[in-house]
SEVO-184885 format. One record per atom (N, C-alpha, C): residue number from 0; atom name; x, y, z. Coordinates in pm, whole numbers, plus 50000, padded with zeros to 5 digits. Example, Ala and Ser with C-alpha at 12.3 -4.5 7.8 and 13.67 -1.06 7.14 Angstrom:
BEGIN
{0,'N',{51319,49431,50780}}
{0,'CA',{51230,49550,50780}}
{0,'C',{51320,49670,50780}}
{1,'N',{51285,49775,50708}}
{1,'CA',{51367,49894,50714}}
{1,'C',{51290,50003,50787}}
END
This chain:
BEGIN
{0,'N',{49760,72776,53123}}
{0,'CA',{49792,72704,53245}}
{0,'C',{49714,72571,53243}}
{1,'N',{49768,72482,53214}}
{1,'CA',{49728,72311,53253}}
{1,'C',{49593,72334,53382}}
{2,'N',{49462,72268,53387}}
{2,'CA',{49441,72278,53447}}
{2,'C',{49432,72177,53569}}
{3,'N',{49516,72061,53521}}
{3,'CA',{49569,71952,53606}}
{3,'C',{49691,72074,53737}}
{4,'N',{49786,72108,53709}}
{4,'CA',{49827,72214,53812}}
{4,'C',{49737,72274,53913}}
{5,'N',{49603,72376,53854}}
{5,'CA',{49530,72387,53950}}
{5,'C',{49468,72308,54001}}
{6,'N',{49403,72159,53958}}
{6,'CA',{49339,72097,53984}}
{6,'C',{49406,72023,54135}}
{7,'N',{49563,72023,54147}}
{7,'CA',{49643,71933,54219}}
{7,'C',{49666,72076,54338}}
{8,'N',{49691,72218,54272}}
{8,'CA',{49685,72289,54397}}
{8,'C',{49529,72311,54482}}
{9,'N',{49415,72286,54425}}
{9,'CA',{49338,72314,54487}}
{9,'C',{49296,72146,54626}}
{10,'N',{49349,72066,54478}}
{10,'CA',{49343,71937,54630}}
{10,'C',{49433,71905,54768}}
{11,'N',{49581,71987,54715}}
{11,'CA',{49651,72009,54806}}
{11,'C',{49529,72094,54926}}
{12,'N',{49534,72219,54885}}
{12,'CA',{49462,72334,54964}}
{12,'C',{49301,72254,55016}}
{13,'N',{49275,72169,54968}}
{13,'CA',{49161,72074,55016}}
{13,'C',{49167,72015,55171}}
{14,'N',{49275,71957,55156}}
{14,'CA',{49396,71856,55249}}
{14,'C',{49374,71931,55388}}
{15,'N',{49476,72048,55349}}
{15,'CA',{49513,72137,55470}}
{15,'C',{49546,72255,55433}}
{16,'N',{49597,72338,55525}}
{16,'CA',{49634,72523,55456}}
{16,'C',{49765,72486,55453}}
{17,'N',{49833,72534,55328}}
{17,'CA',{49967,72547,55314}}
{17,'C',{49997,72740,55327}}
{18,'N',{50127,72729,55340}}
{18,'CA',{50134,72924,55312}}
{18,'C',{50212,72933,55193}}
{19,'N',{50187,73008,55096}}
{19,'CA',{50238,73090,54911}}
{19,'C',{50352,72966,54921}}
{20,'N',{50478,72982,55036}}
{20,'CA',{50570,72923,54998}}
{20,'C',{50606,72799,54982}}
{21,'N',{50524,72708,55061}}
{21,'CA',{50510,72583,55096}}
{21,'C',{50430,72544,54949}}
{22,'N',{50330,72596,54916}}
{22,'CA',{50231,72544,54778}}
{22,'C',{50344,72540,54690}}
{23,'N',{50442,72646,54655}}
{23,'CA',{50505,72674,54558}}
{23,'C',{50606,72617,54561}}
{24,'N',{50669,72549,54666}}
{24,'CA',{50777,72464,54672}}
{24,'C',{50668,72316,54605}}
{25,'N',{50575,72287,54634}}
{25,'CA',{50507,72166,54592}}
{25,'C',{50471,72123,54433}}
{26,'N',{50446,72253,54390}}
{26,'CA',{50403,72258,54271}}
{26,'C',{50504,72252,54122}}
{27,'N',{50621,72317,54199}}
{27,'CA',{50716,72413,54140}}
{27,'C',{50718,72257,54020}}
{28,'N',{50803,72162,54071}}
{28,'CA',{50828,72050,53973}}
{28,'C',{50710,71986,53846}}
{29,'N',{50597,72034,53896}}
{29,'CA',{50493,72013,53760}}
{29,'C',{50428,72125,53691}}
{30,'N',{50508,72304,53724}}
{30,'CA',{50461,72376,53668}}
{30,'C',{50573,72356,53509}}
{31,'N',{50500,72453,53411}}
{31,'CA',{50574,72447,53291}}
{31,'C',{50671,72551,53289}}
{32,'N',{50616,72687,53386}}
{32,'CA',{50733,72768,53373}}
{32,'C',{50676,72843,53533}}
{33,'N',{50791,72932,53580}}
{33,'CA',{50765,73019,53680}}
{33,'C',{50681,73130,53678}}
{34,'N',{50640,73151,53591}}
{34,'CA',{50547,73272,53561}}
{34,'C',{50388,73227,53582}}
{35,'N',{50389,73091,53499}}
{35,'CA',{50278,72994,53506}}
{35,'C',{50212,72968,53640}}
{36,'N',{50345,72925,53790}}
{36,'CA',{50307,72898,53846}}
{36,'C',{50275,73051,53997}}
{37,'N',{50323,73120,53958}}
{37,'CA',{50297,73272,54024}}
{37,'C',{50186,73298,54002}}
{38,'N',{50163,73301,53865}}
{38,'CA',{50020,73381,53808}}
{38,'C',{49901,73246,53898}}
{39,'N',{49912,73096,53899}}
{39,'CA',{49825,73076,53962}}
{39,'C',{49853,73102,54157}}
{40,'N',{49919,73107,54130}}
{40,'CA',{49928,73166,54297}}
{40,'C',{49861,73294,54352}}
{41,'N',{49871,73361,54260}}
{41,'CA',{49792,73487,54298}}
{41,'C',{49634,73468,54291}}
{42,'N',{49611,73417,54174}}
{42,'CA',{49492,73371,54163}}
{42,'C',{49422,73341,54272}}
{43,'N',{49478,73233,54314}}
{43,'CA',{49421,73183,54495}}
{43,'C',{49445,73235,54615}}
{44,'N',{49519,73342,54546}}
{44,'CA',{49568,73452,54669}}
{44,'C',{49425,73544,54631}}
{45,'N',{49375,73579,54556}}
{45,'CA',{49274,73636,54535}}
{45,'C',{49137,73607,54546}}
{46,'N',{49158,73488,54556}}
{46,'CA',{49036,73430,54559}}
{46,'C',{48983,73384,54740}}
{47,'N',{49101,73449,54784}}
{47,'CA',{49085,73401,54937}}
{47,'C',{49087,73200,54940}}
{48,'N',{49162,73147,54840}}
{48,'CA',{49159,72963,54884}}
{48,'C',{49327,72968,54935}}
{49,'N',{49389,73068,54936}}
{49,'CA',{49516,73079,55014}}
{49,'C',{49568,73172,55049}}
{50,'N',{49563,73172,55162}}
{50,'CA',{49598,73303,55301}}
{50,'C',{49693,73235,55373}}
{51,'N',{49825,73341,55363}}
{51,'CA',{49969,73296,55476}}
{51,'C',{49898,73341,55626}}
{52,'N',{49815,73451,55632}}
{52,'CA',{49745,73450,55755}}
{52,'C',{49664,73317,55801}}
{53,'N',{49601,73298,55739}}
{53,'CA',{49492,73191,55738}}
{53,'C',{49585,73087,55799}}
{54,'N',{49681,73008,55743}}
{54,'CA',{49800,72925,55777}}
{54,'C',{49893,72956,55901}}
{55,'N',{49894,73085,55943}}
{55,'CA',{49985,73111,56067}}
{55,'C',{49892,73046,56165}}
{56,'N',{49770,73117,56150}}
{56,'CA',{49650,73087,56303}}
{56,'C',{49607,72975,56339}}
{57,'N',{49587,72862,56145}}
{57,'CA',{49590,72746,56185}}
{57,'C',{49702,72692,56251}}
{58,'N',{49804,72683,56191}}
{58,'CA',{49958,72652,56245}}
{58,'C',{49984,72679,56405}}
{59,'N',{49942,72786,56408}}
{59,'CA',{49969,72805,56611}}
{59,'C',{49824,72748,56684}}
{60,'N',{49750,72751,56642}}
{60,'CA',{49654,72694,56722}}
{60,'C',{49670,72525,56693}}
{61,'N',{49725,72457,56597}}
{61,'CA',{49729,72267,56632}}
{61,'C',{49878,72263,56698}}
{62,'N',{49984,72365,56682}}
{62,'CA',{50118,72301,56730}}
{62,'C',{50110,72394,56847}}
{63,'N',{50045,72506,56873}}
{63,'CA',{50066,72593,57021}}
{63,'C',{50083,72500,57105}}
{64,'N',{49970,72398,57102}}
{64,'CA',{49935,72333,57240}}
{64,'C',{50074,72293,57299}}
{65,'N',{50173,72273,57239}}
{65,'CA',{50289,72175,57257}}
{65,'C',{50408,72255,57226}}
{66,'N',{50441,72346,57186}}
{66,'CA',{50542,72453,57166}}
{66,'C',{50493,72590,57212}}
{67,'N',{50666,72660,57234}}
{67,'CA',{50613,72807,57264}}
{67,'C',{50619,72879,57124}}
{68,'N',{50622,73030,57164}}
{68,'CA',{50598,73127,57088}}
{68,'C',{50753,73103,56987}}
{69,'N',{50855,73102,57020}}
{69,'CA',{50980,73108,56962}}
{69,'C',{51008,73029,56871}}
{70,'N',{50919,72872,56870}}
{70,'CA',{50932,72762,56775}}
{70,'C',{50846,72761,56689}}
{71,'N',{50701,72864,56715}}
{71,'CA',{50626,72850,56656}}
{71,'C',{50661,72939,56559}}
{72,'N',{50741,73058,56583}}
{72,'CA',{50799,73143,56509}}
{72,'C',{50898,73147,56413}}
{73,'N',{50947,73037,56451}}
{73,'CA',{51056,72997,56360}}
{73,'C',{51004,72922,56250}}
{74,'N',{50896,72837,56280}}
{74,'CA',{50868,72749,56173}}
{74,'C',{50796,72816,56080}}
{75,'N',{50706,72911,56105}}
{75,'CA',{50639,73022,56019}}
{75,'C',{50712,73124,55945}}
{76,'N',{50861,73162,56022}}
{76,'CA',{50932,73164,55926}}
{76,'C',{50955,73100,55772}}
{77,'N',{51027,73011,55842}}
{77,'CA',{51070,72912,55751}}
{77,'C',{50943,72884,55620}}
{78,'N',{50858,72885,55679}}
{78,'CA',{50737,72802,55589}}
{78,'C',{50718,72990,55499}}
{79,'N',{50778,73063,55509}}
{79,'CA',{50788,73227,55438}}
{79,'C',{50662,73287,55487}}
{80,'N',{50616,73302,55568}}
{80,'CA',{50475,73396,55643}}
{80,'C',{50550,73522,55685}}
{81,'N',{50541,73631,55677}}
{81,'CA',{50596,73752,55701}}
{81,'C',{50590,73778,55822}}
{82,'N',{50640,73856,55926}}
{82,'CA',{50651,73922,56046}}
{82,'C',{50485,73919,56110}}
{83,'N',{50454,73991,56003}}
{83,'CA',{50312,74045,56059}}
{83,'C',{50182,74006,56064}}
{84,'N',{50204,73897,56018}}
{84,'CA',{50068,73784,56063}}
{84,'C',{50147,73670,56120}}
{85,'N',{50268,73648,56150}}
{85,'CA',{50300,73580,56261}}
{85,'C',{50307,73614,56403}}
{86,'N',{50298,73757,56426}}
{86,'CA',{50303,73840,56541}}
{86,'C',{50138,73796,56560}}
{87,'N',{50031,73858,56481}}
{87,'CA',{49910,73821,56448}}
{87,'C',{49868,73717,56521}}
{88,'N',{49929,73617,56471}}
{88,'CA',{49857,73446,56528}}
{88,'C',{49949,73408,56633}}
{89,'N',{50045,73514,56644}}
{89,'CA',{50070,73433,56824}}
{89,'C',{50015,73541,56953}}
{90,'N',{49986,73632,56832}}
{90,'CA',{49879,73720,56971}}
{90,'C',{49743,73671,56998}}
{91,'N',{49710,73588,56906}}
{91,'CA',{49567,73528,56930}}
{91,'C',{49543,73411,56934}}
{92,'N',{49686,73377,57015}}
{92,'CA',{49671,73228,57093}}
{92,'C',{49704,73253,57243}}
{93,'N',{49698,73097,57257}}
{93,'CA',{49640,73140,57455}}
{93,'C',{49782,73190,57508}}
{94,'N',{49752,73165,57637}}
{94,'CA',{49920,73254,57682}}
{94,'C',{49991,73150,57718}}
{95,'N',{50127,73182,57660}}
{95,'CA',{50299,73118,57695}}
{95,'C',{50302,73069,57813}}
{96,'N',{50302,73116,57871}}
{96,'CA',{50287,73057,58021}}
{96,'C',{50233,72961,58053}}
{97,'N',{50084,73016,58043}}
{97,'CA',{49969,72841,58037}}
{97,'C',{50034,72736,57970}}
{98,'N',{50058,72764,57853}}
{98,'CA',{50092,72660,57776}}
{98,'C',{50199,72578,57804}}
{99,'N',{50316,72611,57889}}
{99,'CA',{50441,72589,57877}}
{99,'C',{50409,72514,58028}}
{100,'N',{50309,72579,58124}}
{100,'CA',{50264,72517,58254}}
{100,'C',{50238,72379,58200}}
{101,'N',{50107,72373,58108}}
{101,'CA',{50028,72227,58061}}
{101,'C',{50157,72155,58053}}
{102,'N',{50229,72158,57943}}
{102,'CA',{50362,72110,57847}}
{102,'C',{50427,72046,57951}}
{103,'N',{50514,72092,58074}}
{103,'CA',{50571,72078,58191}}
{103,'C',{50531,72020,58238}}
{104,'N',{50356,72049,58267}}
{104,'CA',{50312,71917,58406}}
{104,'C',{50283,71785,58338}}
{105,'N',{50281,71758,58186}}
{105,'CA',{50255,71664,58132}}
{105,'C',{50401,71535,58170}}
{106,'N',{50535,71650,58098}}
{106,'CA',{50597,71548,58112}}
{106,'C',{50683,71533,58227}}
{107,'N',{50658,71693,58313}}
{107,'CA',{50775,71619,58480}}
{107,'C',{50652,71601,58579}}
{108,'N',{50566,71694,58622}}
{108,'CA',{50425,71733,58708}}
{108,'C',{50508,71730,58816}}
{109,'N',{50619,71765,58841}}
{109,'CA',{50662,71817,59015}}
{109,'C',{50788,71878,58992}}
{110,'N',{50813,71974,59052}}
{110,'CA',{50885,72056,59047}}
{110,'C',{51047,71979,59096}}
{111,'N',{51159,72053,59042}}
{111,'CA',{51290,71998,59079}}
{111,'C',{51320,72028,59142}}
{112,'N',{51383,71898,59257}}
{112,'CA',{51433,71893,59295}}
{112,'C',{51580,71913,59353}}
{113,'N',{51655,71910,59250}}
{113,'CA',{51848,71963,59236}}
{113,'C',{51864,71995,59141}}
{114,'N',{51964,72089,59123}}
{114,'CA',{52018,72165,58973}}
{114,'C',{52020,72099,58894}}
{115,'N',{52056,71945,58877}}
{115,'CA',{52043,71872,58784}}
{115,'C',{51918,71861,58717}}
{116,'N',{51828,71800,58801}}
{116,'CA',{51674,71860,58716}}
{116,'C',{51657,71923,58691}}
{117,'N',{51667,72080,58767}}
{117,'CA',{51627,72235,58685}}
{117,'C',{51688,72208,58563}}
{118,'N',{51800,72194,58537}}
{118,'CA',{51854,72194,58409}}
{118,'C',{51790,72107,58306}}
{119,'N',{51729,72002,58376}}
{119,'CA',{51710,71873,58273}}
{119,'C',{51588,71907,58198}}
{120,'N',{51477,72030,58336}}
{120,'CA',{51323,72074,58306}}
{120,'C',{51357,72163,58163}}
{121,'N',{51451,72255,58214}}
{121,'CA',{51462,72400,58142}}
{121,'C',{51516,72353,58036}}
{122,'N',{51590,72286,57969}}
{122,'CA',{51632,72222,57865}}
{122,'C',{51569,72187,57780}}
{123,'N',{51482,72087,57798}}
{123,'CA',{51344,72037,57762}}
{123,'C',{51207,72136,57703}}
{124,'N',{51202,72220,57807}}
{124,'CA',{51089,72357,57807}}
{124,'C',{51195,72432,57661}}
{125,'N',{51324,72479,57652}}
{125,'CA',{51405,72532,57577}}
{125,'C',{51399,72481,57432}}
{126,'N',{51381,72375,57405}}
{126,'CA',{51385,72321,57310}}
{126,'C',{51215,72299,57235}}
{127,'N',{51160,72356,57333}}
{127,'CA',{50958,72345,57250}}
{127,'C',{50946,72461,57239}}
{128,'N',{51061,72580,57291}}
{128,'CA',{51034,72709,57216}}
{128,'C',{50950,72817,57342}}
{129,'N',{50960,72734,57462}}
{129,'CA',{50905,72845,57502}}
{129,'C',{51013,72948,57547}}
{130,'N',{50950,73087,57563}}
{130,'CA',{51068,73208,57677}}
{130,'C',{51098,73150,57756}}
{131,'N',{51209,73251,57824}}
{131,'CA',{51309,73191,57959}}
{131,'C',{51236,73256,58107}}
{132,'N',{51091,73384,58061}}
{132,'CA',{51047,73438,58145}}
{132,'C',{50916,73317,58173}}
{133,'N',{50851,73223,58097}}
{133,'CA',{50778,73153,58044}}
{133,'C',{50822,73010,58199}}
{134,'N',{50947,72987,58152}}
{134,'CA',{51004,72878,58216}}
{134,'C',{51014,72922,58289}}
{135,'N',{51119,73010,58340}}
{135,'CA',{51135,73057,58491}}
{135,'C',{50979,73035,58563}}
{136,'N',{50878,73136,58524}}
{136,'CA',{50772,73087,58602}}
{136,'C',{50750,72973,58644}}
{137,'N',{50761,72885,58546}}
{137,'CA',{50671,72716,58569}}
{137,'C',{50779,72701,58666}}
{138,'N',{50887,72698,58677}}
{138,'CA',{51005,72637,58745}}
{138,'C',{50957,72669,58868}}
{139,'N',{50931,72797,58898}}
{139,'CA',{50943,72840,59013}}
{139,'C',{50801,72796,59083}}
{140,'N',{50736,72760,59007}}
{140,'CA',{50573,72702,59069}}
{140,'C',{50445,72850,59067}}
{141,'N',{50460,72920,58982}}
{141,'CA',{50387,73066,58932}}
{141,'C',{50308,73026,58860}}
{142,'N',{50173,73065,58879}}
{142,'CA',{50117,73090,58762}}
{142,'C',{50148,73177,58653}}
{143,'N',{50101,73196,58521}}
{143,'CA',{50108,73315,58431}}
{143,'C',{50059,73509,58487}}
{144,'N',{50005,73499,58626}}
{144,'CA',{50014,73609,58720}}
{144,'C',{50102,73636,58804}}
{145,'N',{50177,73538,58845}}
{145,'CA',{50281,73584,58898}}
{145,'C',{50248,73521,59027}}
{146,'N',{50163,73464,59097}}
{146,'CA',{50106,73426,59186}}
{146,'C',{50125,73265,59216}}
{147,'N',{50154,73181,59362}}
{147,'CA',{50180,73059,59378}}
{147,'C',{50024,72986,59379}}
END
């Protein structure tokens, strides 16, 4: 194994946390063969310098602030993190609600007025991924207890 390859995955992994799939989409074009570039993958899978966990928790804790659970989920998808450390790192971020409250009062901070706004809020809230139990609250002026 070239050790220019590892040398470029470990500066990647320097940078920021990528997850298995994201490194391996990066690398793929300067490995010599697929076997080459697995075998160093594991390597750093072993070595603890790359964890898809490690990458979910970072991942929901810099984009939570600003998306819900559903977008954050999708993208951890996508980026190949398995079920179960994405369940993981959105259980050990703050709560949907709060978040989707902050998110809301940033960009309307008063509640709507006519269906047209509800729609225009919930649309908006819909598209950063939060729940519809999430929104309904904020809409309705609730805290994450249920309480005005």
């Amino acid at each position: 194994m070239p050790e220019s390859l590892r040398a470029r995955a470990l500066g990647l992994l320097a940078r920021r946390e990528y997850s298995r799939l994201e490194l391996q989409r990066k690398l793929a074009p300067l490995a010599e063969s697929a076997e080459e570039l697995q075998a160093l993958l594991d390597e750093l899978v072993g070595r603890r310098q790359l964890s898809d966990v490690r990458y979910a928790e970072n991942r929901v804790s810099i984009r939570g602030r600003r998306y819900g659970n559903g977008r954050l989920a999708q993208e951890l998808r996508q980026a190949g993190v398995q079920d179960e450390a994405i369940a993981a790192a959105l259980a050990g971020s703050e709560n949907e609600t709060s978040r989707c409250q902050a998110v809301w009062q940033k960009k309307f901070g008063a509640l709507p007025q006519s269906a047209e706004d509800r729609a225009r809020q919930q649309r908006f809230l819909q598209y950063r991924g939060f729940s519809g139990d999430a929104i309904r609250r904020v809409l309705q002026g609730l805290d994450e207890d249920g309480y005005e």
